[in-house]
C-alpha positions in Angstrom: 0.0 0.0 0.0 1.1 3.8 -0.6 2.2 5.4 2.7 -0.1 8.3 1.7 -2.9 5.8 2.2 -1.6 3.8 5.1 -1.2 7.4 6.8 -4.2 8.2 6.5 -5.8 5.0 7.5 -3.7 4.5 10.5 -4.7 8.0 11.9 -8.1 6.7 12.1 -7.7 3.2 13.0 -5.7 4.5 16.4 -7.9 7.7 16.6 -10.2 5.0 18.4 -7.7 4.6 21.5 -6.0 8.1 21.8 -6.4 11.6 20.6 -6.0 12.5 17.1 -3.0 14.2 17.4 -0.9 11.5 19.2 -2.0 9.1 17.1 -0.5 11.2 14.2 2.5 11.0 16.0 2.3 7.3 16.6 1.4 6.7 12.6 4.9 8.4 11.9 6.5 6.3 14.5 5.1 3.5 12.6 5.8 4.1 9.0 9.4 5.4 10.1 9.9 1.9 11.2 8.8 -0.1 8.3 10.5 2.8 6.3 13.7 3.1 8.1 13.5 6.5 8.3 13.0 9.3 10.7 10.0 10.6 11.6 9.4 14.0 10.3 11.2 12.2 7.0 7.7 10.0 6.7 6.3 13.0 4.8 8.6 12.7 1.9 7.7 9.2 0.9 4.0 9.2 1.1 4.8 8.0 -2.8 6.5 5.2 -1.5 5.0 1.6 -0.6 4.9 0.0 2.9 4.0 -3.4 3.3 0.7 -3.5 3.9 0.7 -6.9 6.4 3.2 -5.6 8.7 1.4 -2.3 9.2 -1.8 -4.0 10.0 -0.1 -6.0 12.2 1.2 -3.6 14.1 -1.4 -1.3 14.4 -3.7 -4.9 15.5 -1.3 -5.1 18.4 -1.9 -1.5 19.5 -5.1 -1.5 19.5 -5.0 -4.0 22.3 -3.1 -1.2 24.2 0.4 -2.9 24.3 2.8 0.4 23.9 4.1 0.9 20.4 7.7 1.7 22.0 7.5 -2.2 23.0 5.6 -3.4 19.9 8.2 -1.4 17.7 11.1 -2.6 20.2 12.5 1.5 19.7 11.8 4.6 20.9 13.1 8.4 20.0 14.7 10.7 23.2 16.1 13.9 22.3 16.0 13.3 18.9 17.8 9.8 18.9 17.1 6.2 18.3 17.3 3.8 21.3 16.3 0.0 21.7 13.6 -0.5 24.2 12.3 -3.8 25.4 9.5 -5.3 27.3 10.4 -5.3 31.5 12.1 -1.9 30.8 10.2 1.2 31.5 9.8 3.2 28.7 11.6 6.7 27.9 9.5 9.2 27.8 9.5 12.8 26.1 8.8 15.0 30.1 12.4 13.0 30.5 14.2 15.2 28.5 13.6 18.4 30.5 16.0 16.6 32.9 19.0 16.5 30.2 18.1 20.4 29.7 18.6 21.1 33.1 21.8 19.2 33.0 23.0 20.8 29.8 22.3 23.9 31.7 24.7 23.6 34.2 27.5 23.8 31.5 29.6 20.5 33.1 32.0 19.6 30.2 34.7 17.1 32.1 34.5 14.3 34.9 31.8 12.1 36.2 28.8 11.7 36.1 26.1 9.4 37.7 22.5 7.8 37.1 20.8 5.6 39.4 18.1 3.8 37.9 19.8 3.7 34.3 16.7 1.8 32.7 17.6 1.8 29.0 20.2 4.3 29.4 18.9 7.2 27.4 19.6 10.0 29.9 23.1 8.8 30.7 23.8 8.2 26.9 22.8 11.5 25.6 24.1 13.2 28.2 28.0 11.7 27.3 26.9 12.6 23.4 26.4 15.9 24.5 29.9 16.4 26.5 32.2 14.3 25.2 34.4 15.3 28.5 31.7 13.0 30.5 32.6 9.8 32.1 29.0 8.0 32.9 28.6 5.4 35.4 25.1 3.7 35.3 23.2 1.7 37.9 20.2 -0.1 38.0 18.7 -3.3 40.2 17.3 -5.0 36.9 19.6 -6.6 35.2 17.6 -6.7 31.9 17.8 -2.8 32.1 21.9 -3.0 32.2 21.8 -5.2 29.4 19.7 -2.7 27.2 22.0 -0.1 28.0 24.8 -2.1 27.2 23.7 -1.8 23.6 22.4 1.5 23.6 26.1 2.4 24.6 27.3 0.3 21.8 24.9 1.8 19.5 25.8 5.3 19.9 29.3 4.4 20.3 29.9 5.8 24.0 30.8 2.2 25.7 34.1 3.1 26.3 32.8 6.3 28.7 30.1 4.1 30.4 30.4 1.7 33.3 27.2 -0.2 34.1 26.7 -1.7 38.1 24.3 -3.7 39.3 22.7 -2.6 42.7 20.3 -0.2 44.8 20.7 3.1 44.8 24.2 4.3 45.9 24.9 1.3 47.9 27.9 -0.6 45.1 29.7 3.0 46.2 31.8 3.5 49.3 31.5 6.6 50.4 33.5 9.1 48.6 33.2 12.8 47.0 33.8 11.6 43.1 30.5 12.6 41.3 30.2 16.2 39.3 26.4 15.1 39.2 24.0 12.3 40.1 20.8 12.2 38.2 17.8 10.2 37.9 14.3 9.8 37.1 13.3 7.8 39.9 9.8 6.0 40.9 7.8 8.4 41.9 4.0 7.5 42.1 2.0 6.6 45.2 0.6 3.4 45.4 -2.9 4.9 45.0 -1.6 6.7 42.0 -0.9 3.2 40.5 -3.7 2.0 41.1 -5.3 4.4 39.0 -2.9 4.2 36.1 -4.3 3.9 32.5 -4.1 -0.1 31.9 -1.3 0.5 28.8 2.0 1.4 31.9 -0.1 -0.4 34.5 -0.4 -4.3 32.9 2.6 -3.7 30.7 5.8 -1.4 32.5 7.7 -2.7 35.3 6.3 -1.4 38.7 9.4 -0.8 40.3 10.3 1.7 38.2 6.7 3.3 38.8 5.9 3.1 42.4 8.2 4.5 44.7 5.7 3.9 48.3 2.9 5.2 50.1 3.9 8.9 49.5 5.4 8.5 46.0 8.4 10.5 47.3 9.8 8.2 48.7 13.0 7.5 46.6 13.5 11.6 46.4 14.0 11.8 50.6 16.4 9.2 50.2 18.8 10.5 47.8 18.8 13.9 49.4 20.0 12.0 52.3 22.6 10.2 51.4 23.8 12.6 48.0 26.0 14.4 49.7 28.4 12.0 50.8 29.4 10.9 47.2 28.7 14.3 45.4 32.4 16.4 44.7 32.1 20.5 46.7 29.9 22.0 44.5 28.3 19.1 43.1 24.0 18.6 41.9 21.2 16.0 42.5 18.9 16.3 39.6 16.0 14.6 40.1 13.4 13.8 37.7 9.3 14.3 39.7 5.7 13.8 39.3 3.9 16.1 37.9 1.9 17.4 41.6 5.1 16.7 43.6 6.6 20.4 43.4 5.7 21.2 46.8 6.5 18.6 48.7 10.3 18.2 47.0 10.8 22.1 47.8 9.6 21.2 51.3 12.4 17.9 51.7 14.8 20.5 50.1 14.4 22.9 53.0 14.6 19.9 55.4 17.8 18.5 54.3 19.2 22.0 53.2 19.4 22.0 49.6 19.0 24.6 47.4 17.0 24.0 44.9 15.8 24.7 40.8 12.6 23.8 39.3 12.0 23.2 35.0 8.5 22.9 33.9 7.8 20.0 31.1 6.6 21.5 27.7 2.9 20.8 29.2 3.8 23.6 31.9 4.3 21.2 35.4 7.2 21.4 37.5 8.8 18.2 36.1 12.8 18.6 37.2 14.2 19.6 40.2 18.2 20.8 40.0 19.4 20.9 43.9 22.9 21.8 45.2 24.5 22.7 48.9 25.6 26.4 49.0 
């Protein structure tokens, strides 16, 4: 079939499980798939043919509310191809507010931590973008190492990037090394979770989710115990839900940080840049 027509059909075939303008979006995702192309680029071959089979099939499995990122195996983060796979969580686009506020601080050499690496996609742009960076990764999954692993390989940073298995800080001894520690931490309440749309709840790993009772859980911790591995001078950036603005600035006050807030393109406090005067 034409892309033109395959386009235009798929825009209405997902239009009956999300809103018109995403599934645009996820059409393109699509048809840059099957075309090996990028995105934006689908719009130049809508006089090319697709294969009609495989785009049915794809869009068949969507419609059963499986993500595309997992159906596809890929997903895009500031403006990159990454692997994803199933028992990963997902990157998503509010994440990239948390490489802005990196990028603002302007760090060009030493290194760097994540903790919760996932499929890598923060740590691994953020060593594209400063080729000065050393990264170390952590996660508890070891699935999530592994797709970093290849990510790393993929974009050809595996040589700056050293992956650990473990919770947290805990594989470190305490010690001032770190120019920054980042993450994008679990951060919804158990009730929150409950009330999840069934596409993350049945299909994205919970313990990337849920973070406790409070959903803040995760964000007390670090401000705890960040200091003891951060260099004089050093930032926690931490990734938080989209109501949690208030209570972060009040843990900030508690454990004396100072702290920076970036809004998400929606307009919600969705980063939080703290450092110790």
């Amino acid at each position: 079939m034409k892309v033109s027509q395959a386009f235009s059909q798929g825009k209405t075939f997902l239009s009956q499980i999300e809103d018109p303008e995403y599934a645009t979006w996820e059409v393109l995702l699509i048809l840059s798939h099957l075309l090996k192309v990028k995105p934006l680029s689908v719009y130049l071959c809508f006089d090319k043919e697709v294969s009609e089979e495989n785009f049915w099939e794809i869009l068949e499995e969507r419609l059963k509310r499986k993500p595309l990122a997992y159906i596809l195996k890929e997903a895009y983060f500031w403006g990159r191809k990454f692997e994803v796979e199933e028992g990963v969580l997902i990157p998503r686009q509010d994440t990239e507010t948390l490489v802005e506020a990196f990028l603002d601080l302007d760090i060009e050499q030493g290194w760097v931590l994540e903790l919760g690496v996932g499929s890598g996609v923060i740590v691994i742009t953020m060593l594209l973008e400063r080729s000065g960076l050393k990264g170390v990764g952590v996660d508890i999954n070891s699935k999530a190492l592994a797709l970093t692993d290849r990510n790393a390989r993929l974009h050809q940073v595996e040589e700056r990037l050293f992956l650990l298995r473990g919770d947290g800080l805990t594989p470190f001894k305490k010690s001032e090394v770190f120019e920054v520690i980042f993450s994008n931490p679990p951060y919804l309440s158990l009730e929150e979770w409950e009330n999840l749309e069934e596409e993350v709840r049945d299909f994205e790993p919970k313990e990337a989710l849920v973070s406790g009772p409070k959903g803040t859980e995760f964000h007390e911790r670090l401000m705890q115990e960040a200091p003891y591995y951060l260099k004089k001078g050093g930032f926690l950036i931490l990734e938080i839900g989209y109501n949690q603005g208030e209570k972060v600035r009040e843990l900030a006050k508690k454990y004396r940080w100072e702290a920076k807030f970036y809004r998400d393109l929606r307009g919600y406090e969705r980063v939080v840049v703290l450092w110790k005067e």
